[in-house]
N, C-alpha and C positions, 0 to 999 in steps of 0.2 A: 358549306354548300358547294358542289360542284361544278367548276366552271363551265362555260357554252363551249358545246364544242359544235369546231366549224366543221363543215363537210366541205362542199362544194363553191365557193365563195366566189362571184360574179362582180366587177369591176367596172362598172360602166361608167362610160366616157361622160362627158359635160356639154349635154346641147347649149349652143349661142345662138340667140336672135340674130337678126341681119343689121340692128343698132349696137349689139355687141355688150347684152346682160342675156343673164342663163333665161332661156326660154323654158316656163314650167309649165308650159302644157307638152311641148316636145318631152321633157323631161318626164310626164307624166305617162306617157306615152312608152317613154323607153323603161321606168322600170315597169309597167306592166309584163312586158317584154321579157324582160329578164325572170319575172318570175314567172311567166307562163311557161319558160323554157328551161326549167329545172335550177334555178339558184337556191342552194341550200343559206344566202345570207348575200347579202349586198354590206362592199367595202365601198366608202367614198367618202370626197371624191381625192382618188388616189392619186398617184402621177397619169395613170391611164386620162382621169378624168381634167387632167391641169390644173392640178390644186396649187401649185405654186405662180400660178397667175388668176385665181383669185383672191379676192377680198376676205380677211376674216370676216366680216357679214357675208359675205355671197356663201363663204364654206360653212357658219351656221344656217346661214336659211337653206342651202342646197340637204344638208344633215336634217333638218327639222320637216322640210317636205316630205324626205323621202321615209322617215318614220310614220308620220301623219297617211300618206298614201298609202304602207305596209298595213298599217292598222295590225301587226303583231301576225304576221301571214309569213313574213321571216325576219332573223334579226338583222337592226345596219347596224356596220361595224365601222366606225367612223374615224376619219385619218384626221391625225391631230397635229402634225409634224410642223416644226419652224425651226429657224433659227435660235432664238428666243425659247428659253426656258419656261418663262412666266406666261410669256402669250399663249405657248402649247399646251400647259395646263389650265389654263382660260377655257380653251376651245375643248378641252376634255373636260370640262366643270359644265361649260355650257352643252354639251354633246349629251352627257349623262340627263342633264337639267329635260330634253327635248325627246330623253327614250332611247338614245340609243343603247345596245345590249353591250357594244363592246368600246375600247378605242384601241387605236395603231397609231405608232409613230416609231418613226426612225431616227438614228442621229442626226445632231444639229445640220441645218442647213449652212453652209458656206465655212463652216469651221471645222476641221480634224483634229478632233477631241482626244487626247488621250485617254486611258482607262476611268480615271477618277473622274473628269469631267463628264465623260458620257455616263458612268455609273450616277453622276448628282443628276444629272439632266432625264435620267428613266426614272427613279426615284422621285423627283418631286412631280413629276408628269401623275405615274398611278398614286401615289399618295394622296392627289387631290380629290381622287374615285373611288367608291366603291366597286363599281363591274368592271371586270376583265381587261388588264394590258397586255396585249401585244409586242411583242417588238420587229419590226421589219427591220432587216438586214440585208440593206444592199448595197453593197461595197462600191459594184463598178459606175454606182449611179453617185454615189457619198463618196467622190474623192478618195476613194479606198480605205476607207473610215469601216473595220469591220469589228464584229460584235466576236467576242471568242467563249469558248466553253465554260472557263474559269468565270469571265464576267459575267455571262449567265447564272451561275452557281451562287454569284455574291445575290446579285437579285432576287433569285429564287431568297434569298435567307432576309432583305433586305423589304420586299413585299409580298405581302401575301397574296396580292390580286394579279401576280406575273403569271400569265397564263401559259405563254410560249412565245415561239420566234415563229415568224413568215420571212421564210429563207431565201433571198433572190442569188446567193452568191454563190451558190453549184459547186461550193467546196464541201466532198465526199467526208473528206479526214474532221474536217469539223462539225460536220454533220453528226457521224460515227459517233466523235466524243463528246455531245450535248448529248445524246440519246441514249449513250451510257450510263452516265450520271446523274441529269438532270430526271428522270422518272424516277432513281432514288430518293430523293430530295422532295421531290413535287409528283406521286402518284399520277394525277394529271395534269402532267406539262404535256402539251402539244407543240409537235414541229410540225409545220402549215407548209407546204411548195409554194413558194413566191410566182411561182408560171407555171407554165402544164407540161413542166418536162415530170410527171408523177411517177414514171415507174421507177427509177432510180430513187428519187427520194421518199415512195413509199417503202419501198424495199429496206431502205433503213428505216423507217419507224413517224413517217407523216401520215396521217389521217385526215389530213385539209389542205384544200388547193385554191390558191388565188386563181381569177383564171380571165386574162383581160381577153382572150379571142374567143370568151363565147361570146363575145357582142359580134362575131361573125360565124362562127360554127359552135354552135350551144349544145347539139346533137351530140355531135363527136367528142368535143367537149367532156358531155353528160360522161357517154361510153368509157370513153380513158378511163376517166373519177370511178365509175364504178366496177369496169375491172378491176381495178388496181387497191379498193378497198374489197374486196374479195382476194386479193392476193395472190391473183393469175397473171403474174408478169408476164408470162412467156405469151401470152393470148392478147393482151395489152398492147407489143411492142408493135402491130402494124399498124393501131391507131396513133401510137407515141409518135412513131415515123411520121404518119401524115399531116400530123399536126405540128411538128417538129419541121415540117418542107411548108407548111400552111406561113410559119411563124420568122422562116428564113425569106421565102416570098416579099414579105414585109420590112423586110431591112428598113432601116433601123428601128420600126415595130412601134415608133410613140405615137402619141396622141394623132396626128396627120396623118399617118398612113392608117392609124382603126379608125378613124372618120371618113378617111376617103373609101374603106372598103366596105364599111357600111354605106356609104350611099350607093356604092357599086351593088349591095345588097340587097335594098331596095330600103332603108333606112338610114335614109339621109338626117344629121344630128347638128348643121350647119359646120361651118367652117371653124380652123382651131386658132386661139385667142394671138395675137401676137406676144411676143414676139417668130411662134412659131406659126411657119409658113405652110399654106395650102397644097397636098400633094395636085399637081394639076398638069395637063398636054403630058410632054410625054412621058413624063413620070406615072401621067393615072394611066394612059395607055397600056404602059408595060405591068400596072399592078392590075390592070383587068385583066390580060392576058394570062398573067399568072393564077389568078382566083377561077380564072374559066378553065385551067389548064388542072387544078385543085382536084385530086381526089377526095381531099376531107370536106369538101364544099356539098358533095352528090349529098342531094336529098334536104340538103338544109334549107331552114325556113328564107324564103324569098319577100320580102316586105313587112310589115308589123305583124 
């Protein structure tokens, strides 16, 4: 059977109550949201959405609502990641259990795995599952813990439900040489853009985009994605641009600053969990400034 393939994959953040548990009517609310405005698949809840400050229960029932609410309208692809080997394939035992189409995870949390431990630690992750694994590779987020082609290659031989990599690490050369190989091996292996830098790494051979700033610009967003799976680079790069000055605006771009520009948005998702702190005075200041100053902003949906 053919594995899902992702298109356009929407990332959305993790509303908090004001007592500080995921609010699921907020949350109900936002992924409507998302899929009103083109998501080809909801991942969560990712780093976008602070998955490492919730609870294994908050990240099962956040997984479990958000299938429940899709009702099969699109797939969730569900982040599995820990430290903990066994836990992570818990959460991908129970993920599948609850509907969801796909899982994600990255290497271990807090440890820098060599080749063989991270090769045992993806292996016993999809071997728990039937449907499609993932693997996120983001190095400058993981301690510089990065996935290479060769490791790739044992995978692909090692499970059969290795779907592909979502790439955050914007190294070209190793992009090149997964997409060399690994389509020999695995017909459809997919390499995913871990962000919406797309024209570059469609250009090598992705077909799917994570994409955490359509929870601010979904439109332009959309556009990027669909140029660039038509394979009109050169028509693509003034939107890559804009979204590229959208995503620099944002420095340092995590959870705090997509929650402070969604409210700036008019989707407010409450405040983000400690120990990360509220962008706020002059720091929201200069990020309104910058979102009003936004060309990739013109035309974007303004409240729910």
């Amino acid at each position: 059977m053919p594995f899902l393939r992702l298109g356009l994959v929407h990332t959305p953040v993790t509303p908090f109550a004001a007592e500080g548990g995921i609010d699921f009517d907020l949350y109900r609310q936002l992924i409507d949201f998302h899929l009103r405005q083109g998501a080809d698949a909801l991942a969560l809840p990712m780093h976008a959405g602070e998955s490492v400050s919730l609870s294994e229960d908050e990240k099962r029932a956040a997984i479990a609502f958000a299938v429940d609410r899709l009702h099969g309208q699109a797939p969730v692809i569900a982040h599995v990641s820990n430290a903990g080997t066994a836990i992570a394939a818990a959460q991908a035992r129970d993920a599948q259990a609850a509907g969801a189409s796909a899982v994600v995870a990255t290497t271990p949390y807090y440890w820098t795995p060599p080749p063989a431990m991270l090769l045992q630690h993806v292996v016993a992750i999809g071997s728990t599952v039937d449907i499609p694994l993932f693997v996120y590779n983001a190095p400058d987020e993981m301690a510089g813990t990065r996935l290479t082609a060769e490791l790739a290659f044992r995978l692909i031989e090692e499970l059969p439900n290795f779907a592909g990599i979502v790439d955050l690490s914007l190294d070209w050369q190793f992009m090149i040489e997964l997409m060399t190989g690994a389509p020999l091996r695995r017909p459809d292996f997919q390499l995913v853009a871990g962000t919406e830098h797309m024209v570059s790494a469609g250009a090598i051979g992705a077909t799917g985009m994570f994409a955490p700033l359509a929870a601010i610009a979904p439109l332009q967003v959309r556009r990027l994605y669909d140029i660039c799976r038509n394979q009109n680079y050169f028509a693509a790069r003034p939107v890559q641009e804009e979204i590229a000055a959208l995503r620099q605006a944002m420095k340092p771009g995590g959870p705090p600053e997509l929650k402070a520009a969604m409210r700036l948005m008019g989707r407010d998702c409450g405040l983000p969990r400690a120990p990360l702190l509220a962008v706020e005075g002059e720091a929201s200041d200069r990020l309104a400034a910058a979102l009003a100053a936004s060309p990739a902003l013109a035309g974007e949906p303004r409240g729910w």
